[in-house]
VEXSEMI-891851 format. One record per residue (C-alpha): y, x negated, z. Coordinates in Angstrom, 2 decimals, always signed. Layout:
<recs>
- Y X Z
...
</recs>
This chain:
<recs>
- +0.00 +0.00 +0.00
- +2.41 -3.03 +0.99
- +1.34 -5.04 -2.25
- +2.40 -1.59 -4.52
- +5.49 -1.53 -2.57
- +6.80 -4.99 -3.39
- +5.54 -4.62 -6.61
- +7.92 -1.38 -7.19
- +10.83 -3.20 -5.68
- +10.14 -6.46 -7.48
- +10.38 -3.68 -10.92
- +13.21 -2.13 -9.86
- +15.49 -5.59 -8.84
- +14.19 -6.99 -12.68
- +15.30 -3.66 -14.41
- +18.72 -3.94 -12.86
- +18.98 -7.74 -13.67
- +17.40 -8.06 -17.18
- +18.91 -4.18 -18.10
- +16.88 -1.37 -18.54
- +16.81 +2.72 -17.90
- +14.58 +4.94 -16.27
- +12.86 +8.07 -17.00
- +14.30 +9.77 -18.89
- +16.14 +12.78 -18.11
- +14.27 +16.31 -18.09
- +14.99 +19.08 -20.91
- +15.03 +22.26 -19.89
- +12.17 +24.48 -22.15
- +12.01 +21.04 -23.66
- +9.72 +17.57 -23.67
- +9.79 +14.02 -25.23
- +8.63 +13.68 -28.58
- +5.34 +12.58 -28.69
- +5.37 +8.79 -29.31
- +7.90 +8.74 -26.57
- +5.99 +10.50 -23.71
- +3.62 +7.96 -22.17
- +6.08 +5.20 -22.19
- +6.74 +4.10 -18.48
- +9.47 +1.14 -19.45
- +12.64 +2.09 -21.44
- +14.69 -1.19 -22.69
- +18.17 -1.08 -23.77
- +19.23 +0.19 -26.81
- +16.05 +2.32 -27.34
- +16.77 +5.44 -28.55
- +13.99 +8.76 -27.31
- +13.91 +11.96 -29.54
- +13.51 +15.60 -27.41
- +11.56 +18.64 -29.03
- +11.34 +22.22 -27.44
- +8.65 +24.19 -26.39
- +6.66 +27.05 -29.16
- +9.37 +30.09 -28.72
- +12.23 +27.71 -28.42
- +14.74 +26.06 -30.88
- +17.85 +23.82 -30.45
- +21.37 +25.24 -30.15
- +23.31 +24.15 -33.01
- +25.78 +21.40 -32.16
- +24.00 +19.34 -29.36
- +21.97 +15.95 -30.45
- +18.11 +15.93 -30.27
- +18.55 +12.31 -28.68
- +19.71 +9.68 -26.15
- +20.31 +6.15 -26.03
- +19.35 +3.74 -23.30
- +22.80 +1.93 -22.66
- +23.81 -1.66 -21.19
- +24.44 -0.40 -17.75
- +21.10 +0.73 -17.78
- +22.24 +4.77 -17.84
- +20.78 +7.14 -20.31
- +23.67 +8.41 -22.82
- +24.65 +11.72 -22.13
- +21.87 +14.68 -22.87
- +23.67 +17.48 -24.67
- +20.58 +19.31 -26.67
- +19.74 +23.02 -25.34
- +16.23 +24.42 -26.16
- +17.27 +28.59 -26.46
- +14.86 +31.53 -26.90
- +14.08 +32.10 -30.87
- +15.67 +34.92 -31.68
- +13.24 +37.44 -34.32
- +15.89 +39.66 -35.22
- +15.40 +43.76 -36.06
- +11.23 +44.58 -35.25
- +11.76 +46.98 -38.53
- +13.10 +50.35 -39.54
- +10.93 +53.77 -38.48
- +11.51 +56.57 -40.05
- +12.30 +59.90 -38.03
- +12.36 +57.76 -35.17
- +13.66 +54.69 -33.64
- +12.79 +51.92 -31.20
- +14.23 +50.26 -27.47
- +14.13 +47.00 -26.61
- +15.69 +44.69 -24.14
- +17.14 +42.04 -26.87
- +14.82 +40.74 -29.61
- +14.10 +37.15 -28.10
- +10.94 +35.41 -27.70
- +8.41 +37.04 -25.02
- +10.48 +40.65 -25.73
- +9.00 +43.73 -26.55
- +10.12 +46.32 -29.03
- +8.42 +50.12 -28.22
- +8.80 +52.27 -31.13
- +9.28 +56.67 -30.69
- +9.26 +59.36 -33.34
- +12.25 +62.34 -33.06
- +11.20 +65.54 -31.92
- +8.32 +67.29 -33.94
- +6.73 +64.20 -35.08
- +3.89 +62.24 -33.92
- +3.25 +57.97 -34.12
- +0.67 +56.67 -36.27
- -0.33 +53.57 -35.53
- +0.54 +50.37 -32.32
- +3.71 +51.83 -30.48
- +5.19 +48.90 -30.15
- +5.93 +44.78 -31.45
- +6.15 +41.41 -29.63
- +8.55 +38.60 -30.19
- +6.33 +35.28 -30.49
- +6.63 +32.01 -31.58
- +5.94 +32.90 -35.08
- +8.38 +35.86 -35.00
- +7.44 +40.00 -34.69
- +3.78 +40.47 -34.25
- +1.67 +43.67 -35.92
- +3.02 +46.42 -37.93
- +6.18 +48.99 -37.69
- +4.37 +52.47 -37.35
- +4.83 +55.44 -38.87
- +6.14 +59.04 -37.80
- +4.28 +62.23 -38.99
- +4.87 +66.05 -38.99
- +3.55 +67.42 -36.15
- +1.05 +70.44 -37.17
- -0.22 +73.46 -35.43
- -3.66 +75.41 -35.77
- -3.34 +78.46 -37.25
- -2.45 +81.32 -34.29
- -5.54 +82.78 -32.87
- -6.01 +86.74 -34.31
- -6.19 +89.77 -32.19
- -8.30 +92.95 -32.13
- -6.40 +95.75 -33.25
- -3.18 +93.68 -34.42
- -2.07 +91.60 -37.16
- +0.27 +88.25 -37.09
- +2.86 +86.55 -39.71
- +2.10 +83.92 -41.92
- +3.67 +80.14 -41.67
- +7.07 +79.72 -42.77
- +6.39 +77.00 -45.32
- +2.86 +75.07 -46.53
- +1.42 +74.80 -42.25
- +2.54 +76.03 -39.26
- +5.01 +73.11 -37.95
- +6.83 +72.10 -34.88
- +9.25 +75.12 -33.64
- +7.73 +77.90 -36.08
- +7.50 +80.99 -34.45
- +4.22 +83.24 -35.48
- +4.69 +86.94 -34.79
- +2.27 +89.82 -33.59
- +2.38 +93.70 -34.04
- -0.20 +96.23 -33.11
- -1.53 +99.07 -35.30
- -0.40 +102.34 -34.85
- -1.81 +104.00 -31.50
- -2.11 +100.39 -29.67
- +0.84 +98.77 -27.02
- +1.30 +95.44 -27.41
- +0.31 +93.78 -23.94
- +2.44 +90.58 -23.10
- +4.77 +88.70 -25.14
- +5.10 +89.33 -29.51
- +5.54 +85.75 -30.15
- +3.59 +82.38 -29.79
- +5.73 +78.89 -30.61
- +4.09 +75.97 -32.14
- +4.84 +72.19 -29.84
- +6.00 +69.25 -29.86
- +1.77 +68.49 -29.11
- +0.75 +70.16 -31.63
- +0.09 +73.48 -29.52
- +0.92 +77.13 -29.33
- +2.91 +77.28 -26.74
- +2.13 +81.28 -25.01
- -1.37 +82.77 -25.24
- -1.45 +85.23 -27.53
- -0.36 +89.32 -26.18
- -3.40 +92.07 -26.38
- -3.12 +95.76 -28.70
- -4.55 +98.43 -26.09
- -4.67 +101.73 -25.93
- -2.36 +103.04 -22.71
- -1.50 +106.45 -21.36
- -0.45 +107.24 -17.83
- +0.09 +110.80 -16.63
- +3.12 +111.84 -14.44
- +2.61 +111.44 -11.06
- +3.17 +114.09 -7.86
- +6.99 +114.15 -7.21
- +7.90 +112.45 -3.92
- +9.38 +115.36 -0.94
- +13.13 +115.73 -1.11
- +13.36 +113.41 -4.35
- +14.29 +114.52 -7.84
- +13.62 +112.63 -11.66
- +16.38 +110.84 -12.91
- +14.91 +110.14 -16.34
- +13.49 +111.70 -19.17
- +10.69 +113.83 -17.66
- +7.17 +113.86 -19.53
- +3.19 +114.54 -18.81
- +2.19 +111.57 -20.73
- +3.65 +108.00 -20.68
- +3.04 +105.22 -23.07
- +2.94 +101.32 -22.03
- +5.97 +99.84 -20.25
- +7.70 +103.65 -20.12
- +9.62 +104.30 -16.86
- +10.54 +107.11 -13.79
- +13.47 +106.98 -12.35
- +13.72 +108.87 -8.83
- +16.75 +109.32 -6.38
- +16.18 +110.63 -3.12
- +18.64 +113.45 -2.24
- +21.33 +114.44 +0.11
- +20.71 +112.80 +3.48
- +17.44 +111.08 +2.39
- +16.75 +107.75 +1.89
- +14.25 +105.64 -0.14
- +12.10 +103.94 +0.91
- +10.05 +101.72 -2.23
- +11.31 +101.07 -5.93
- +13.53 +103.92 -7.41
- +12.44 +102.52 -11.24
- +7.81 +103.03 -11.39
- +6.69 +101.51 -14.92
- +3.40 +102.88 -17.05
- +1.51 +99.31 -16.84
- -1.76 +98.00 -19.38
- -4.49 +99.70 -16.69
- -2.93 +103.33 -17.64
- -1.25 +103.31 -14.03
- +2.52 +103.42 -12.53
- +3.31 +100.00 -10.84
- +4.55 +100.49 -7.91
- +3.75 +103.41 -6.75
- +6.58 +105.99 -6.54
- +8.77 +105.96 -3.72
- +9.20 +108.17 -0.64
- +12.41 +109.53 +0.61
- +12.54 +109.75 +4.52
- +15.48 +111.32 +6.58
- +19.44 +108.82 +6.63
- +19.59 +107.69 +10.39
- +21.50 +104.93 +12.48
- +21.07 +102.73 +14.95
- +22.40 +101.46 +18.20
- +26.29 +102.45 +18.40
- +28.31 +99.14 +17.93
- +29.07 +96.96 +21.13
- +32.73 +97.97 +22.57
- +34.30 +94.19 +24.43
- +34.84 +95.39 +27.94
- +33.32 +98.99 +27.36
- +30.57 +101.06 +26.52
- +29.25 +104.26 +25.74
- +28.93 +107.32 +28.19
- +26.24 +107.98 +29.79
- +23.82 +110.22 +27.86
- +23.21 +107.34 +24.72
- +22.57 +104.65 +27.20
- +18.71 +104.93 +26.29
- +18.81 +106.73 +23.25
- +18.23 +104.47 +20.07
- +18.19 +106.36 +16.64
- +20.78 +108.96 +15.38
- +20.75 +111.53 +12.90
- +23.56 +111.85 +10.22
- +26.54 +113.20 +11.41
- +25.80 +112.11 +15.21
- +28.48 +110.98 +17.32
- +28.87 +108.86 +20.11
- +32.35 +108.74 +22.77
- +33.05 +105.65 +24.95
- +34.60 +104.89 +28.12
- +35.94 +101.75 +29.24
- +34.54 +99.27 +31.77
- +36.14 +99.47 +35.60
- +39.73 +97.12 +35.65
- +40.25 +98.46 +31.62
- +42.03 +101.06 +30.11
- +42.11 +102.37 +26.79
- +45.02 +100.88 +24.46
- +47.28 +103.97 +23.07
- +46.15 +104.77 +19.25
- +42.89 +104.20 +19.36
- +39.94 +106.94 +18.59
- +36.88 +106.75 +21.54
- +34.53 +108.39 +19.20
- +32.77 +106.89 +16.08
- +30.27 +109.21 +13.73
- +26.97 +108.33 +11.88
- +27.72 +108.98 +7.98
- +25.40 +109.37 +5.20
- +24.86 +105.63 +4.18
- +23.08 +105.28 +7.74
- +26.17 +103.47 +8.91
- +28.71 +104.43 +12.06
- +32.18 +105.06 +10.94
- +34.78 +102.35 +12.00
- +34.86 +102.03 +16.22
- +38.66 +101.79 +16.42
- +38.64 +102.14 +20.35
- +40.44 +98.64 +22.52
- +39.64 +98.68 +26.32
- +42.31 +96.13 +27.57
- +43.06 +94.99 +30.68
- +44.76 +96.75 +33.46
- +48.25 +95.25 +34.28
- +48.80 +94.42 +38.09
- +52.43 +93.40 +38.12
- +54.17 +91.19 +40.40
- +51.46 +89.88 +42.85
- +54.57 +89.67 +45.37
- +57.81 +87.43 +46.46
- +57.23 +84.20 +49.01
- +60.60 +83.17 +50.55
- +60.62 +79.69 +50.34
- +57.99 +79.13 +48.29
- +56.73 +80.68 +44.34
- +53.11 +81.60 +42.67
- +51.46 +80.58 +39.39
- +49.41 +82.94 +37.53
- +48.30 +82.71 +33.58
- +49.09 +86.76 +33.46
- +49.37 +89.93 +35.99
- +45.81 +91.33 +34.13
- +42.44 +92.14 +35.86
- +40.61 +90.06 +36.66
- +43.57 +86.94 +36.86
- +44.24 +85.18 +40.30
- +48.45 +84.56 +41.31
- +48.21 +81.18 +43.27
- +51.13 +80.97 +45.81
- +52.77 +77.82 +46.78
- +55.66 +76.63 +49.11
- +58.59 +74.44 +48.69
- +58.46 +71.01 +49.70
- +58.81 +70.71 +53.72
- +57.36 +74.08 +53.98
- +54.00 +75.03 +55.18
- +51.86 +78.13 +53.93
- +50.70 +80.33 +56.67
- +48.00 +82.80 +55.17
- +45.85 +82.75 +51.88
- +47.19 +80.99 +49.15
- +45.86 +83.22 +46.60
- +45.98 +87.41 +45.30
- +43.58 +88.87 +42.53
- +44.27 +91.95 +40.59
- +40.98 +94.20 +41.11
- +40.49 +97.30 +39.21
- +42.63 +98.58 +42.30
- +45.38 +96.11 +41.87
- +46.73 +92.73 +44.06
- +43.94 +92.24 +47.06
- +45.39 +91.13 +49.71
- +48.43 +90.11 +51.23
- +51.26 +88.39 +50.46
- +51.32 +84.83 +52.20
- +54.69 +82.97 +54.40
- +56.10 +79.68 +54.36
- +57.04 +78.13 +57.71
- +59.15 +74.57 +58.28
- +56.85 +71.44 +58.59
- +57.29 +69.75 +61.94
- +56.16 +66.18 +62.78
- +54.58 +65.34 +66.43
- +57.22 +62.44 +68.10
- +56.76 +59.02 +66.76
- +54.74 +56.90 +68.30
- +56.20 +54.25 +71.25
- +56.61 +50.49 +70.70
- +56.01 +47.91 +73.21
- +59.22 +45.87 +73.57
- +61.20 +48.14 +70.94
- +62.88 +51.72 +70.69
- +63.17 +54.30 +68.59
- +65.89 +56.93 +67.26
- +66.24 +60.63 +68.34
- +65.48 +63.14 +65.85
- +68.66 +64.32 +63.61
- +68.22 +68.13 +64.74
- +65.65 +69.64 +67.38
- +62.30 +68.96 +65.43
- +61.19 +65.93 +63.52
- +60.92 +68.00 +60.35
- +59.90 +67.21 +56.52
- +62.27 +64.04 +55.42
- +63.59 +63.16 +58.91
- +63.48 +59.22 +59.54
- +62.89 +57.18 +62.46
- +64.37 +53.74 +62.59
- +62.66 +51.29 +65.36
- +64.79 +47.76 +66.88
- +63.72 +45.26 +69.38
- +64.61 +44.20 +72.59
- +66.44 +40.58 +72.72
- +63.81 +37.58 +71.78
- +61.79 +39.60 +69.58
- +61.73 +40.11 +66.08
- +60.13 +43.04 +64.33
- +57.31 +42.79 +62.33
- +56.81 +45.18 +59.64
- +58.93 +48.08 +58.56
- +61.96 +49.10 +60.83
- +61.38 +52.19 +59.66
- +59.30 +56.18 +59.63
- +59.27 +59.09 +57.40
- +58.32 +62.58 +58.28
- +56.15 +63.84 +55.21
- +55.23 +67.21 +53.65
- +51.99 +67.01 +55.40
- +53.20 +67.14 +59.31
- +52.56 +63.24 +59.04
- +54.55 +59.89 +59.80
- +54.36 +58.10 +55.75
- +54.30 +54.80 +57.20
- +52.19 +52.81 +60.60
- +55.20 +51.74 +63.19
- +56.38 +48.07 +63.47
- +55.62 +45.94 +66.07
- +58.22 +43.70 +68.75
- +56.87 +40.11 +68.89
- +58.24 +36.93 +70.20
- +57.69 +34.36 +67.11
- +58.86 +30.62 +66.94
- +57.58 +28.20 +64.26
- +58.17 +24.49 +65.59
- +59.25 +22.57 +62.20
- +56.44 +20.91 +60.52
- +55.34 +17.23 +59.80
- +57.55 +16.09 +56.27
- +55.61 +15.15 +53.86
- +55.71 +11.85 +52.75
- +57.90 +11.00 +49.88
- +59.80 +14.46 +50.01
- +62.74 +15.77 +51.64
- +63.90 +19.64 +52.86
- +66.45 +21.42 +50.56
- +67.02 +24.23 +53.48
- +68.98 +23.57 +56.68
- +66.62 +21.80 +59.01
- +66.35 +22.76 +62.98
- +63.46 +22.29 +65.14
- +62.26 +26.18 +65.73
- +62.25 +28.77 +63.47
- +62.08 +32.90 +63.90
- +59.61 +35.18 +61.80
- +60.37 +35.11 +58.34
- +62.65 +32.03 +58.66
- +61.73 +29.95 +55.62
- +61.95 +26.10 +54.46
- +62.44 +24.94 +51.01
- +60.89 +21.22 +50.46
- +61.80 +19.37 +47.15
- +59.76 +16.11 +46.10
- +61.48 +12.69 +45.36
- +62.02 +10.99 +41.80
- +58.75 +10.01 +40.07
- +56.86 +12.32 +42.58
- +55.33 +15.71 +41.77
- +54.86 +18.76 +44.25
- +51.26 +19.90 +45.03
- +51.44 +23.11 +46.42
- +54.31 +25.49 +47.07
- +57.98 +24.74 +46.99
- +58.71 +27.45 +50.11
- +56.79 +28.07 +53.17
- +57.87 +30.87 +55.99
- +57.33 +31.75 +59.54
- +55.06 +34.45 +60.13
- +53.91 +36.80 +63.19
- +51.17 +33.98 +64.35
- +53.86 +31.46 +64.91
- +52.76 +29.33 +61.89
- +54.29 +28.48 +58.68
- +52.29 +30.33 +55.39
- +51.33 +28.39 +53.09
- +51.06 +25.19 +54.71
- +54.00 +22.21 +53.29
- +52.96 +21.07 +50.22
- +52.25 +17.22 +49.22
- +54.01 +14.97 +46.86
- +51.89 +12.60 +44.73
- +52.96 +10.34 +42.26
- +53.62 +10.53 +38.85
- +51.31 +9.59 +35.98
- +50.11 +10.03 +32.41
- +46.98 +10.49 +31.14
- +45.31 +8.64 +27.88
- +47.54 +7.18 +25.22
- +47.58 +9.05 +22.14
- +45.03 +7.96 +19.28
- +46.78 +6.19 +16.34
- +45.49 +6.63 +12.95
- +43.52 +3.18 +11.22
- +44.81 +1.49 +15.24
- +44.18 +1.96 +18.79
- +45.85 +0.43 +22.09
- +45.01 -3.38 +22.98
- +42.27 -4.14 +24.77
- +43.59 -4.24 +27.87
- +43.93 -0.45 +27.83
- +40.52 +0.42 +26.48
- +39.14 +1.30 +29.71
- +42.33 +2.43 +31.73
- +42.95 +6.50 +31.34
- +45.39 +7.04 +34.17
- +49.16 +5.23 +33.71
- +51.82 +5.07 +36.67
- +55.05 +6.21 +35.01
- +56.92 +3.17 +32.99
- +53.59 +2.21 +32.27
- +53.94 +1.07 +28.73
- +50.79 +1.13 +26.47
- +50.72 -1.70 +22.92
- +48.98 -1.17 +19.56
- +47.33 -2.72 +17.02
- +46.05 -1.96 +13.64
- +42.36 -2.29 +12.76
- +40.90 -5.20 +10.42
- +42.66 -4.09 +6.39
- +45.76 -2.42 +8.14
- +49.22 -3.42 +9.07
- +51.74 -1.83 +10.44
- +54.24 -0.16 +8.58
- +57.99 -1.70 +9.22
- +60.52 +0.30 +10.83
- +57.84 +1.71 +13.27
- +57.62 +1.24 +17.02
- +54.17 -0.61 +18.71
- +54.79 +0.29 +21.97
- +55.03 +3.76 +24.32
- +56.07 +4.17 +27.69
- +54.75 +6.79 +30.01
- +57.96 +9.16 +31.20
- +58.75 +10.89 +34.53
- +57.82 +13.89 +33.07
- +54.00 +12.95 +32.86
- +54.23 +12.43 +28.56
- +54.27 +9.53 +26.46
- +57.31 +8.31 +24.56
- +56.94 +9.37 +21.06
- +54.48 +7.54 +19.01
- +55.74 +5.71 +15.88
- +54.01 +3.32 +14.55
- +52.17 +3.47 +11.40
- +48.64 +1.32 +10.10
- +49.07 +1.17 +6.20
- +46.89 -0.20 +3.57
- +46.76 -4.75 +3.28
- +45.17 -6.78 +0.64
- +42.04 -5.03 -1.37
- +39.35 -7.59 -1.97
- +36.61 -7.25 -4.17
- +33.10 -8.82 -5.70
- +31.30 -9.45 -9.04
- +28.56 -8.02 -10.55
- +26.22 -11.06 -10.09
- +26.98 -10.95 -6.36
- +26.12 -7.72 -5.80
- +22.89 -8.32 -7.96
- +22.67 -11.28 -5.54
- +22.64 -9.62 -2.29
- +20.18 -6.67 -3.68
- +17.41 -9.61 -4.88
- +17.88 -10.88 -0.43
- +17.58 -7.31 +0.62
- +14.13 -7.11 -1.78
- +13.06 -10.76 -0.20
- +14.05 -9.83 +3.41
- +11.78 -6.23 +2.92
- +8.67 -8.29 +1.02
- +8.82 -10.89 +4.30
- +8.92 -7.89 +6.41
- +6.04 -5.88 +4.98
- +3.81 -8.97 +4.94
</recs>
């Protein structure tokens, strides 16, 4: 495996030195010629020929060849190998053909118009050697002659035979009714398209006459085939069957006549929010000319204009029900001094909710309905809202209420006593709901001793040793020093200073920014935190210098950023190396692998 190896490498390294090409490239539905296709070694200046496969010719334009070049490249390949084309499969007449195109491997399928048949393959291939087979032919499509009937005669043909869409027609001798349909069509398959009809003698005799019905038609005692009754029921009556009976190939009426039974309705319609009276609760069918009164449910009345009575006419349906049962009206549910209701409308049925005015309190139940009898109920009161005393402070007072009650709105303010200071609100409010709004305050002695300054800071606020609640100190760091924490701290109820005093820590920048073809010096490589007035130096990488005008260095500011970056690394001197030392170095690359591998 090692020893095939070198060999291939040794191949390749002499091919590049002494000039030679490759394989050569691949043609698509194409190959070498043959005198070209088991050669493995291609010198320069040989020239190899392409030809395409069977089914495939050139495109007109491109060369058929390529020439193996000093560089040891492969001129350009520019042939195309394209589908033969075979052109039209062939004319059919009364018919045509489909086919995708009329390339090689395509097929062409051939069709005759209506009323003709194919004779022969239906269809042609595209193939190497062009269409394949025959173009087939269309004929007339022809018909058996119509099958006869007993007792009945049919037309001849049209013309010579009986072709596609000719019609053959049948009659029946005198005495005989043609059963089914007179006429029989020849196909596109060369087949009648209806069975024939039958001639038969038919005669069907009148039949009884339905109770309370009457004849329309012409009345007879005999009836021929396909001769009709037509019935109607009379006044009142209603039929029940076909009103039109027809004299059918057995010698009997199909259907059978009709009967006519009595005109009745049904169930009286539904009336919204009433019904009807008593005595057609339970009763379910009603003659013509029945009628039916309504009343209206208990909390409705009867809108003016409207009929309560409906009547069952003569088409078995009740005349219009024109009756509206509406609801009764209540009125005004009532007045509440000091207070209002809400209701959606003074109807049965509909609930007034009463409310009071803010600082008022209802006394009663909030709420009337009308009933069929009208408001239930009573009408409710609203009474002042009074708040219990506020609660005592320890250490603190409070205020005396602005009238004789703590009522709805009143406020009580709360001070200290000398020493303390009050923690919380200093003041109460009297709400809507006999409550105090807000928890009393609370009367505390509170002294903050001054904290420990932080190193390298100094207080903005005025400075004294104790402080009361909510006294506050304001700290401020010193140049090239940055605060850690909050600015302002303040004296709460536990006699210490929230948040605690911040720290101030110094200054610094992080890692210098990257510079395109450069980077810092090495003495920064490793370093990613710089004191401020640190100041960071560049350099360009090996094939770069730095552009003039531009600035090497950067100095880390106060504000934790680097001084703007400048400089730029631009393009030096371009070297370069010959052709036989780069065939040089590939024939030590093939030694170094061979002394490898062995």
């Amino acid at each position: 495996m090692s020893e095939r190896l070198i060999l291939a490498l040794m191949a390749i390294w002499v091919a590049r030195v002494m000039g030679a090409c490759n394989q050569p490239p691949r043609l698509e539905n194409g190959v070498l010629s043959d005198k070209f296709i088991s050669l493995r070694n291609f010198s320069v200046g040989i020239r190899v020929v392409y030809k395409c496969y069977p089914g495939y010719v050139f495109q007109e334009g491109g060369s058929r060849s390529i020439t193996c070049r000093e560089n040891s490249t492969w001129s350009p390949l520019r042939a195309v190998c394209e589908s033969r084309n075979c052109g039209n499969p062939g004319d059919i007449s009364n018919g045509d053909y489909i086919a995708p195109d009329t390339t090689f491997g395509m097929k062409a399928t051939f069709y005759c118009d209506e009323g003709y048949i194919i004779v022969g393959r239906p269809y042609r291939i595209c193939t190497a050697a062009g269409w394949d087979g025959q173009v087939p032919t269309c004929e007339f499509v022809k018909c058996p002659d119509p099958p006869p009937v007993a007792n009945g005669t049919v037309s001849s043909p049209p013309g010579e035979f009986w072709t596609f869409g000719s019609i053959a027609k049948y009659s029946c001798i005198a005495g005989h009714s043609l059963i089914g349909e007179d006429t029989i069509t020849c196909t596109a398959t060369a087949e009648w398209k209806e069975h024939p009809p039958r001639c038969q003698v038919v005669q069907c005799v009148f039949p009884k006459l339905p109770a309370n019905a009457h004849v329309e038609s012409r009345h007879q005692l005999v009836y021929s085939y396909q001769d009709t009754i037509k019935y109607k029921c009379n006044n009142k009556f209603k039929m029940v069957g076909k009103s039109i009976i027809e004299c059918k190939e057995n010698n009997t009426f199909v259907p059978p006549p009709p009967t006519c039974e009595p005109c009745q309705c049904g169930k009286p319609p539904a009336l919204k929010n009433g019904s009807p009276t008593e005595e057609y609760i339970f009763q379910t069918v009603f003659p013509v000319d029945s009628q039916v009164t309504y009343k209206c449910h208990p909390g409705y009345v009867f809108q003016a204009g409207g009929s309560r009575r409906i009547t069952c006419r003569t088409n078995e349906t009740w005349s219009p029900l024109r009756a509206v049962c509406e609801p009764r009206n209540c009125g005004n549910p009532g007045d509440i001094s000091n207070g209002d209701y809400i209701v959606p409308d003074t109807t049965f049925g509909m609930k007034a909710t009463f409310y009071c005015d803010e600082g008022y309190v209802m006394v009663g139940r909030p709420y009337r309905t009308c009933t069929a009898a009208g408001w239930d109920g009573q009408v409710p009161t609203c009474e002042f809202v009074k708040c219990p005393d506020p609660p005592p402070v320890a250490n603190g007072t409070v205020s005396s209420p602005p009238g004789e009650f703590w009522t709805f709105g009143s406020i009580a303010k709360y001070s200290c006593i000398a020493g303390h200071s009050l923690i919380g609100e200093d003041t109460i409010t009297c709400t809507a709901t006999a409550e105090w709004k807000e928890h009393p305050p609370r009367c505390q002695v509170v002294q903050c001793v001054f904290p420990k300054l932080p190193a390298n800071a100094h207080v903005e606020s005025r400075h004294q040793l104790v402080y009361s609640y909510q006294d506050t100190i304001k700290y401020k760091c010193n140049n090239k020093f940055k605060m850690v924490g909050k600015s302002i701290i303040e004296c709460k109820e536990n006699n210490t200073f929230v948040p605690p005093p911040p720290t101030c820590e110094p200054c610094q920048c992080g890692k210098p920014p990257a510079l395109k073809n450069g980077s810092p010096t090495e003495e920064y490589i490793f370093q990613t935190v710089f004191p401020v007035d640190s100041q960071v130096t560049y350099k360009c990488h090996p094939g770069y210098v730095f552009q003039a005008g531009g600035s090497r260095r950067i100095t880390c500011r106060t504000n934790e950023t680097w001084s703007p970056l400048r400089a730029v690394c631009e393009h030096g001197s371009k070297g370069g190396s010959s052709r036989a030392g780069q065939q040089f170095e590939l024939l030590l690359l093939v030694l170094g692998l061979t002394v490898f591998m062995i």
